[in-house]
C-alpha positions in Angstrom: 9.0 -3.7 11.9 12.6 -2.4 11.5 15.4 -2.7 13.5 16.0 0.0 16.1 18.9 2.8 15.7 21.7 3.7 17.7 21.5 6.9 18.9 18.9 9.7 18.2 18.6 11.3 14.9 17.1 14.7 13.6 15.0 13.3 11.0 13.3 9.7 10.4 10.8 8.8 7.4 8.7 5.2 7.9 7.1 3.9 4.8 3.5 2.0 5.7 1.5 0.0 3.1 -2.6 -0.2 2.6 -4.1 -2.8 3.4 -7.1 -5.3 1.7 -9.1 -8.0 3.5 -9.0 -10.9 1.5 -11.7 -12.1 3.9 -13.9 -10.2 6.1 -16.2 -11.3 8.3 -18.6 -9.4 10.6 -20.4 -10.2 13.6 -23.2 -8.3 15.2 -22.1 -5.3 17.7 -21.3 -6.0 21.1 -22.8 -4.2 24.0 -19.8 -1.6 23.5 -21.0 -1.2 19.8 -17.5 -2.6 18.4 -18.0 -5.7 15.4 -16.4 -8.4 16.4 -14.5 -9.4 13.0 -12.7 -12.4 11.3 -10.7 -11.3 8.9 -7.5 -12.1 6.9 -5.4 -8.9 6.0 -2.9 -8.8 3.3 -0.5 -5.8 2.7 -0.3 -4.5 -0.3 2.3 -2.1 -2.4 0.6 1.4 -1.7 2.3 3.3 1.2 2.1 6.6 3.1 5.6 8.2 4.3 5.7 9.5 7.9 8.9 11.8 8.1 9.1 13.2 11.6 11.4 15.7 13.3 11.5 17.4 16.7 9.7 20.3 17.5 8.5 22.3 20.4 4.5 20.8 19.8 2.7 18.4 17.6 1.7 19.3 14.4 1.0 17.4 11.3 1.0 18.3 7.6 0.6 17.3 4.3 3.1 17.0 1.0 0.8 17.9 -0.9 -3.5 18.8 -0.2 -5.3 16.1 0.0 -9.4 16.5 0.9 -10.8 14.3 3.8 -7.2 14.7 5.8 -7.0 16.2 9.2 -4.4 18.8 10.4 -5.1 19.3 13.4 -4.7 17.2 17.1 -7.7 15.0 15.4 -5.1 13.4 13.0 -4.3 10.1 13.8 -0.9 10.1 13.6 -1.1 12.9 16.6 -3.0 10.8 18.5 -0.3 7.8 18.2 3.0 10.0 19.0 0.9 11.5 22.1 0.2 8.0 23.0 3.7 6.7 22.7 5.1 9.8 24.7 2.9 9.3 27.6 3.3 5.4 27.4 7.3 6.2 27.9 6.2 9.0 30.1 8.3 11.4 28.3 8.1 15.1 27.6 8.4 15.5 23.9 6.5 16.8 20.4 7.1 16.1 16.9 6.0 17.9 13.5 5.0 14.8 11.2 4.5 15.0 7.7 2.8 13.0 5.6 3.2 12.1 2.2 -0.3 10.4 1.1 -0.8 7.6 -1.7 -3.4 5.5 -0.2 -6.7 6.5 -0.5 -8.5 8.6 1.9 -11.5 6.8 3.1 -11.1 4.0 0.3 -11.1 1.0 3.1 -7.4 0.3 2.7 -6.9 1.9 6.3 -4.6 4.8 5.3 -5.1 6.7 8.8 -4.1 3.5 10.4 -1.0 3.4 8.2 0.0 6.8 9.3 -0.5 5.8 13.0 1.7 2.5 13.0 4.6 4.5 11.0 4.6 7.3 13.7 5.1 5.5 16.3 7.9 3.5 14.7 9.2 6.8 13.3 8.9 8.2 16.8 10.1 5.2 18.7 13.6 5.3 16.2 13.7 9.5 16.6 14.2 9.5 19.9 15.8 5.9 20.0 13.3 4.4 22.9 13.8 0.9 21.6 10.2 0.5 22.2 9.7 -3.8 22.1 7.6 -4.7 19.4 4.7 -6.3 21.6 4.8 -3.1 23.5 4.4 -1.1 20.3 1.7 -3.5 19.0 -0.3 -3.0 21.9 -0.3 1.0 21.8 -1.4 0.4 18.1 -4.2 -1.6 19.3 -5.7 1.5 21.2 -5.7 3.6 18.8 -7.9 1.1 15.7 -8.4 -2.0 14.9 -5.9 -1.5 11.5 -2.8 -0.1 13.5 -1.6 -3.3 14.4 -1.2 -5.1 11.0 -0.2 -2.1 9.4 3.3 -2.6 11.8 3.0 -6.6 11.3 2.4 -6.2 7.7 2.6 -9.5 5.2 -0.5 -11.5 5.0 -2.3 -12.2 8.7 -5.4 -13.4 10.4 -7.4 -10.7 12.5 -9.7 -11.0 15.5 -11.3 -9.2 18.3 -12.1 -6.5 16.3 -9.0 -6.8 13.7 -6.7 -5.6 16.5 -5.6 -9.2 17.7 -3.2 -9.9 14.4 -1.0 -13.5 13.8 1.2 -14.0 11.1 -0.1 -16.8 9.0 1.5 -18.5 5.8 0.9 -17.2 2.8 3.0 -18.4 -0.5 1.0 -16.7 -3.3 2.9 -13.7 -4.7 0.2 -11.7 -6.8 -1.0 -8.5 -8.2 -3.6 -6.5 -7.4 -5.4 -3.4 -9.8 -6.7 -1.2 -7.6 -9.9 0.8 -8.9 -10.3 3.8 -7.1 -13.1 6.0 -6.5 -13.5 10.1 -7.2 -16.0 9.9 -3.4 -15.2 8.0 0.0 -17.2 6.1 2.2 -17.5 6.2 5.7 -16.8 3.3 7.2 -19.1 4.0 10.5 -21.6 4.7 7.7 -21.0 1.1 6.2 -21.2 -0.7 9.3 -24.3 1.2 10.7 -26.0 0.1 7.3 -24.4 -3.6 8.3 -26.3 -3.8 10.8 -29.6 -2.8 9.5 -29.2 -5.2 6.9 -27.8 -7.9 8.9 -29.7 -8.8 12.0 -29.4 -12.2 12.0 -25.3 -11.4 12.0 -23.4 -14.2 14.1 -22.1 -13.5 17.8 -18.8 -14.8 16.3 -17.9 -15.0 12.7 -15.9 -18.1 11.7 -12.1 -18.4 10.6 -12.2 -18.8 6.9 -10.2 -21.9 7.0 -10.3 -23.0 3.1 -8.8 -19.4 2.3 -5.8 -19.8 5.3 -5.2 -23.4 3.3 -5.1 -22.3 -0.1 -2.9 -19.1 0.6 -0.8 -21.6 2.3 -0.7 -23.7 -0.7 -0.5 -20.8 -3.0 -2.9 -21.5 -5.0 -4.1 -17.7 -6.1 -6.9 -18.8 -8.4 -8.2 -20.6 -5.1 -7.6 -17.6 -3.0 -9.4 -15.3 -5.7 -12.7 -18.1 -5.6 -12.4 -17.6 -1.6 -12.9 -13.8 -1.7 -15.5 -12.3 0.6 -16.4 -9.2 2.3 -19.5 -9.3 4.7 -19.6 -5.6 4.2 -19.8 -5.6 0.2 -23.7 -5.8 0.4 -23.9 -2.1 2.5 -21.2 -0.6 0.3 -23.1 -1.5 -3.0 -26.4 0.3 -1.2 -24.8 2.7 -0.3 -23.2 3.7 -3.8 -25.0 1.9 -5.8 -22.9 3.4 -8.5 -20.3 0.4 -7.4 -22.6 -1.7 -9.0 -21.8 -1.0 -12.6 -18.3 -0.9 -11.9 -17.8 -4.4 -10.1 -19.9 -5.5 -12.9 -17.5 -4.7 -15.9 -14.5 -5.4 -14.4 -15.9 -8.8 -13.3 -15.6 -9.3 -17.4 -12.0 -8.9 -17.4 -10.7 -12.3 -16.8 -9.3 -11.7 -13.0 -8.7 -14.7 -10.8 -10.9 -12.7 -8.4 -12.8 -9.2 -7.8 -12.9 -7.5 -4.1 -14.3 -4.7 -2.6 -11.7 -3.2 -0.3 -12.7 -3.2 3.5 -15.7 -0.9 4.0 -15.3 0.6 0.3 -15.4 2.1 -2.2 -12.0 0.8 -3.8 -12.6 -2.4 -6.1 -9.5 -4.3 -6.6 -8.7 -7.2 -9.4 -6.6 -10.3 -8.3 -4.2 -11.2 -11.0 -1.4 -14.2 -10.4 1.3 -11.9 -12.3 2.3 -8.6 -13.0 1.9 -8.8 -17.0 -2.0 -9.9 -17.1 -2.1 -7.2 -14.1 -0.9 -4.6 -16.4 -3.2 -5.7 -19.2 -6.2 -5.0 -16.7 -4.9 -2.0 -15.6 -5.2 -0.4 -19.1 -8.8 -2.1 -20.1 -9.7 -0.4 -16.6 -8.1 3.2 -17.7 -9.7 3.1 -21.1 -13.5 2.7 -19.6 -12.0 5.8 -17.7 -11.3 4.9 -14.1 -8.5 5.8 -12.2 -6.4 2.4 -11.1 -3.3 1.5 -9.4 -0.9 -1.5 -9.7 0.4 -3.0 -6.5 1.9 -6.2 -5.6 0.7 -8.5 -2.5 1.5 -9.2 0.0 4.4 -6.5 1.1 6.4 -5.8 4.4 5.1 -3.8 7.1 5.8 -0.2 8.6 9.7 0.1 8.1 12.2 2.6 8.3 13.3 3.8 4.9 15.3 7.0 5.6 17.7 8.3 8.7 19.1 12.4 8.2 
């Protein structure tokens, strides 16, 4: 998280990256119906810009249209500057505007990007000089993504992914990101979860030999220590995914993921060229792909006006 500004200012833009689980481990639901998770987050280098600016009541909009996005009080990014107003018990609205690159419903928790930067947006607007504990707890009531998409970097997740710590992380890699034409909806994916996973743990472990070789940085290591307890409901659900993690599974990555809850695939490479060489053997079978690089800062101011 940035550094706060003296003094208010009319206009303030936050960049905030997608995120991957490089682990993610699910437990069965608790009597509140929340997944008590394990999971190691990394951020990666696809962000959503937050530019906010006064205004006489909360509104949000788009850059450009994108399907699946919410403009009205249902937006997330709404729902965090209301909850950072009433935490300072304030009177004050905001028109936010959102300029989209990560994937709408592609489990690399683009909603939850959008909430962390508006508050940090908000918080330097108005100059509250929210601490950041204070500002990772609001996060924390609003998903289980907002937190780490302020803390950023590589970090281990529990509760249900709220609870975030910094842990060490000395790979520097790239990622090609294989998006999908269709979402998924992650409620969907973990309903299915459940059906297929009765026998789920009450706690799922730490995943100890990934925290050790990302502290090593040993990428090929980290791309053999891959998991995603949901990857089984996402493939049954689209079983389409199938034939996709298939081929690229040909390509020669140090390690094929399924991102979050899905649908986005995503190949590990250890540097940018071999990345790049993915990237157009995944184009020319006609999928859409990204590069981005791993792991990245957190929500951060990039623009005062």
């Amino acid at each position: 998280m940035s550094e706060a500004k003296l003094g208010p200012a009319p206009r303030v833009t936050v960049r905030a990256p997608a995120k991957i689980n490089l682990h993610l481990g699910v437990g069965r639901p608790r009597p509140d119906g929340m997944h008590p998770l394990s999971t190691v987050y990394q951020a990666v280098g696809l962000y959503d810009d937050i530019t906010v600016t006064d205004a006489p009541d909360w509104s949000v909009g788009l850059t450009a249209a994108v399907d699946g996005v919410p403009l009205d009080d249902t937006n997330i990014a709404i729902r965090a500057g209301r909850a950072l107003v009433k935490h300072h018990g304030i009177s004050a609205a905001a028109r936010i505007t959102i300029a989209k690159c990560i994937p709408v419903m592609g489990g690399m928790a683009g909603g939850s990007a959008d909430a962390a930067a508006t508050l940090l947006a908000l918080d330097r607007l108005w100059d509250l000089q929210t601490p950041d504990e204070e500002l990772l707890q609001l996060a924390s009531t609003l998903g289980s993504d907002v937190p780490f998409a302020l803390l950023g970097g590589t970090a281990m997740g529990t509760g249900h992914g709220q609870l975030v710590s910094a842990v060490t992380d000395r790979t520097s890699v790239w990622w090609v990101v294989v998006l999908s034409d269709d979402g998924l909806s992650t409620p969907a994916v973990y309903r299915h979860f459940d059906e297929l996973s009765p026998d789920a743990p009450n706690e799922p472990p730490v995943p100890e030999e990934l925290l050790e070789a990302l502290a090593e940085g040993y990428a090929d290591e980290v791309g053999d220590l891959l998991s995603n307890d949901l990857w089984e409901a996402a493939r049954d659900l689209r079983p389409d995914l199938v034939d996709v993690e298939t081929k690229l599974r040909t390509m020669g990555a140090d390690g094929v993921l399924l991102s979050g809850s899905g649908p986005t695939l995503l190949m590990l490479h250890d540097n940018v060229d071999a990345a790049r060489s993915a990237a157009a053997e995944v184009a020319a079978l006609g999928y859409r792909c990204a590069l981005a690089p791993g792991p990245v800062a957190g929500a951060h101011v990039v623009t005062y006006a």
